[in-house]
C-alpha positions as CSV (number, residue, x, y, z in Angstrom):
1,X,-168.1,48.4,13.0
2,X,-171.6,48.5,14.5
3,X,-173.0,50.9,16.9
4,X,-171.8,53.6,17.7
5,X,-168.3,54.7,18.6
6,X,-167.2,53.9,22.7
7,X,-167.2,56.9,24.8
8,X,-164.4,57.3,26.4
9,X,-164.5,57.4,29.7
10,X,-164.1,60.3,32.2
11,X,-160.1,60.6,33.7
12,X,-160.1,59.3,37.2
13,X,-158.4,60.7,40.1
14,X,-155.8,58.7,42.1
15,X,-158.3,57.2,44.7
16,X,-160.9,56.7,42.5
17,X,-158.5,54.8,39.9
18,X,-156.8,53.0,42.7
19,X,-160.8,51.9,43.3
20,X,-161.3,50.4,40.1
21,X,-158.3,48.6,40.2
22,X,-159.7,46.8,43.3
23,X,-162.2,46.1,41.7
24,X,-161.1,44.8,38.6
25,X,-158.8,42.4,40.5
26,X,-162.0,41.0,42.7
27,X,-163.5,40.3,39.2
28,X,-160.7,37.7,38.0
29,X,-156.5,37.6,38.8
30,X,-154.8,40.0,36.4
31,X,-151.1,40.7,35.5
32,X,-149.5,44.0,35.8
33,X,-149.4,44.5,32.1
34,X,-153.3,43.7,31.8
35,X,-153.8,46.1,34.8
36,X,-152.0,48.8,33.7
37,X,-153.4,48.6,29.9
38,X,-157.3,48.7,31.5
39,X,-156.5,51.6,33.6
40,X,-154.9,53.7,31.0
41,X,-157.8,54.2,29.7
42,X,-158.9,55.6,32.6
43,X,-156.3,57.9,33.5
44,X,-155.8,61.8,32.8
45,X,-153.5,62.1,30.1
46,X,-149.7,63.4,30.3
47,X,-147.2,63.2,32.9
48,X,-150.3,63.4,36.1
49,X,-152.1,60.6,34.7
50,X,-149.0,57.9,34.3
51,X,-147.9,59.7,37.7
52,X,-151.6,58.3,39.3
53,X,-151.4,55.1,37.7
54,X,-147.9,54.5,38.7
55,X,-148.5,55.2,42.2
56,X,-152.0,52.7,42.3
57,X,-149.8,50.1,40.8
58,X,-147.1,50.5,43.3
59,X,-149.9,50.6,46.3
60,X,-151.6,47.7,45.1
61,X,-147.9,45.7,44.5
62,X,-147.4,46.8,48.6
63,X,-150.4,44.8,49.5
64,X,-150.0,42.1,47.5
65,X,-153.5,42.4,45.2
66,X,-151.4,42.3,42.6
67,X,-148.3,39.9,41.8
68,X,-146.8,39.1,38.8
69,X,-145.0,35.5,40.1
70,X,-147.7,34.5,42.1
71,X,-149.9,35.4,39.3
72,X,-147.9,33.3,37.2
73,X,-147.8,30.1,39.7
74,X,-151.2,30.1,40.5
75,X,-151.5,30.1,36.4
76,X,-149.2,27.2,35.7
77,X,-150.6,25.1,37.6
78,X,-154.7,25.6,37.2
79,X,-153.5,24.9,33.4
80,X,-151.4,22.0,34.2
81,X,-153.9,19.9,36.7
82,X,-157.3,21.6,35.3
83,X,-156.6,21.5,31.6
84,X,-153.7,19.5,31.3
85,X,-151.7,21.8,29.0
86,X,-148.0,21.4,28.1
87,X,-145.5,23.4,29.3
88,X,-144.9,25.2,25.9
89,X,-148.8,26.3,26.0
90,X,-148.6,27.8,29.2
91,X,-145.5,29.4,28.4
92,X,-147.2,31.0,25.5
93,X,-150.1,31.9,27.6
94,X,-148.0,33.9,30.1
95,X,-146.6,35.7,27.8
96,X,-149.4,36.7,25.9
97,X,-150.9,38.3,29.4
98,X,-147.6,40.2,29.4
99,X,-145.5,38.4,32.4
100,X,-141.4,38.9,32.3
101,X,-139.8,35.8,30.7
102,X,-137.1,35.2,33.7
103,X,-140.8,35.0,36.3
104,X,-142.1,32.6,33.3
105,X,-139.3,30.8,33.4
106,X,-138.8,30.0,37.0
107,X,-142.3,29.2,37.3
108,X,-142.6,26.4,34.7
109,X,-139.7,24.9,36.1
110,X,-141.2,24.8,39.3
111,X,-144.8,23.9,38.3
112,X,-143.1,21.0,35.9
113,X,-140.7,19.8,37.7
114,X,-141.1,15.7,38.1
115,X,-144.3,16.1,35.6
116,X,-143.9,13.9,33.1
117,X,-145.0,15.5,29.7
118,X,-146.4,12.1,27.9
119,X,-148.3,11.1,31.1
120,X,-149.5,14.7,30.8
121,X,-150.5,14.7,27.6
122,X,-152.4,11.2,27.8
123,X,-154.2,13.2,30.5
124,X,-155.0,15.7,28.0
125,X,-156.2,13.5,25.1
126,X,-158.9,11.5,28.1
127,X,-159.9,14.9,28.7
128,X,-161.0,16.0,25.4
129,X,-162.6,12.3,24.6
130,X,-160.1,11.7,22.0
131,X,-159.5,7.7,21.1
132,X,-157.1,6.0,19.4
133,X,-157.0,7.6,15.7
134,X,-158.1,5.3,12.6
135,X,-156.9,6.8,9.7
136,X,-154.0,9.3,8.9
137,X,-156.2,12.4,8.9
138,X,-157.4,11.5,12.5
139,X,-153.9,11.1,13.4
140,X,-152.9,14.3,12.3
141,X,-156.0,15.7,13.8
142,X,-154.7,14.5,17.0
143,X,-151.2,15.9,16.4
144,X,-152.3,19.4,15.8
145,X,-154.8,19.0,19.0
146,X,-151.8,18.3,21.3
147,X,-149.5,20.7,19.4
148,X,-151.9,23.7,20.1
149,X,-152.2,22.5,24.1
150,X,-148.6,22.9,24.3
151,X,-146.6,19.1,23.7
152,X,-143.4,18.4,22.0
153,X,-143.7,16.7,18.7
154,X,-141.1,14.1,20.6
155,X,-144.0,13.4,23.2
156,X,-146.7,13.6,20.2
157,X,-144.5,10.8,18.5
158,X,-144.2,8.9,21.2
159,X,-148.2,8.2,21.6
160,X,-149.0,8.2,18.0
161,X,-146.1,5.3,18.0
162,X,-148.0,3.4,20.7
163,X,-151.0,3.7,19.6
164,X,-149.9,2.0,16.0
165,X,-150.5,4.9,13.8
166,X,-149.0,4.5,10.3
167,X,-145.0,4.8,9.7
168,X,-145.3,7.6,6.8
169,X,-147.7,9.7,9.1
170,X,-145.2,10.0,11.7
171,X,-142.2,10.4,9.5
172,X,-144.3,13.5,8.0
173,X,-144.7,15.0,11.9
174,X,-141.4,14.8,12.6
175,X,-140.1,16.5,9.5
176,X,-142.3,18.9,10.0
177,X,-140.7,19.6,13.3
178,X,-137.2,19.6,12.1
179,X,-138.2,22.7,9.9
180,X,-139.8,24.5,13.0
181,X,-136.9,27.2,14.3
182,X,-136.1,27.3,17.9
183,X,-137.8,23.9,19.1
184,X,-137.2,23.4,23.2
185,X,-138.2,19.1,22.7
């Protein structure tokens, strides 16, 4: 490690905590589980400082700064129109910044609903430039790329299959989705 060591920071009070909270929710929208993990650095520790930060998270939930299923809406759907991710990305995203499965849940099938994935990811692949693959490596290339933005190997299939791509390239994707636990396709 470079440098030297972080200081830690000095314990805020509850006002002053509940201040910084403010603040780092004017900076960019934050889960509960993000907010609570940046202020407990902050906080005294023991019983007074999870006492503090308990009560600023409860204040803040009163006023609605902070919201977990809005959060996770307003999410969704940035990543579905702006980036054009698939529902399995997004899934992945929410619960990476620490949001409860059954809000995750609900929201996808809301923000989804009547979305149709291939049409979604052909969205995705004219964002990111990507044209109809030449060779087997591109076409792999082009399965991993809409494999890490969240699409079904079905829907990845499906496109490769239109665009032509080589019978023993897509035989090799889909068995390497049969051996993948737990697919939702």
């Amino acid at each position: 490690m470079r440098g030297r060591p972080r200081k830690t920071p000095a314990p805020l009070d509850e006002p002053a905590l509940y201040n910084y909270a403010v603040k780092l929710l004017g900076q960019q929208m934050r889960t509960v589980a993000e907010l609570k993990r940046l202020l407990h650095r902050r906080i005294e520790p023991g019983e007074t400082g999870q006492a503090a930060l308990d009560a600023v998270i409860g204040r803040l939930k009163a006023r609605r700064y902070l919201d977990d299923t809005g959060y996770a809406h307003d999410y969704a759907k940035l990543r579905q129109e702006n980036a054009s991710f698939g529902r399995r990305r997004v899934q992945q995203d929410l619960m990476r910044k620490g949001v409860q499965g059954d809000v995750i849940a609900k929201t996808l099938d809301a923000a989804y609903e009547g979305v149709g994935e291939e049409e979604l990811a052909r969205r995705h692949l004219e964002r990111k430039r990507i044209r109809k693959p030449g060779s087997e490596k591109e076409a792999a290339r082009v399965a991993r790329l809409l494999m890490r933005a969240g699409f079904s190997t079905g829907t990845i299939v499906r496109i490769l299959k239109k665009w032509n791509v080589d019978d023993a390239a897509l035989t090799a994707l889909e068995a390497a989705d049969s051996d993948e636990p737990g697919d939702p396709s």
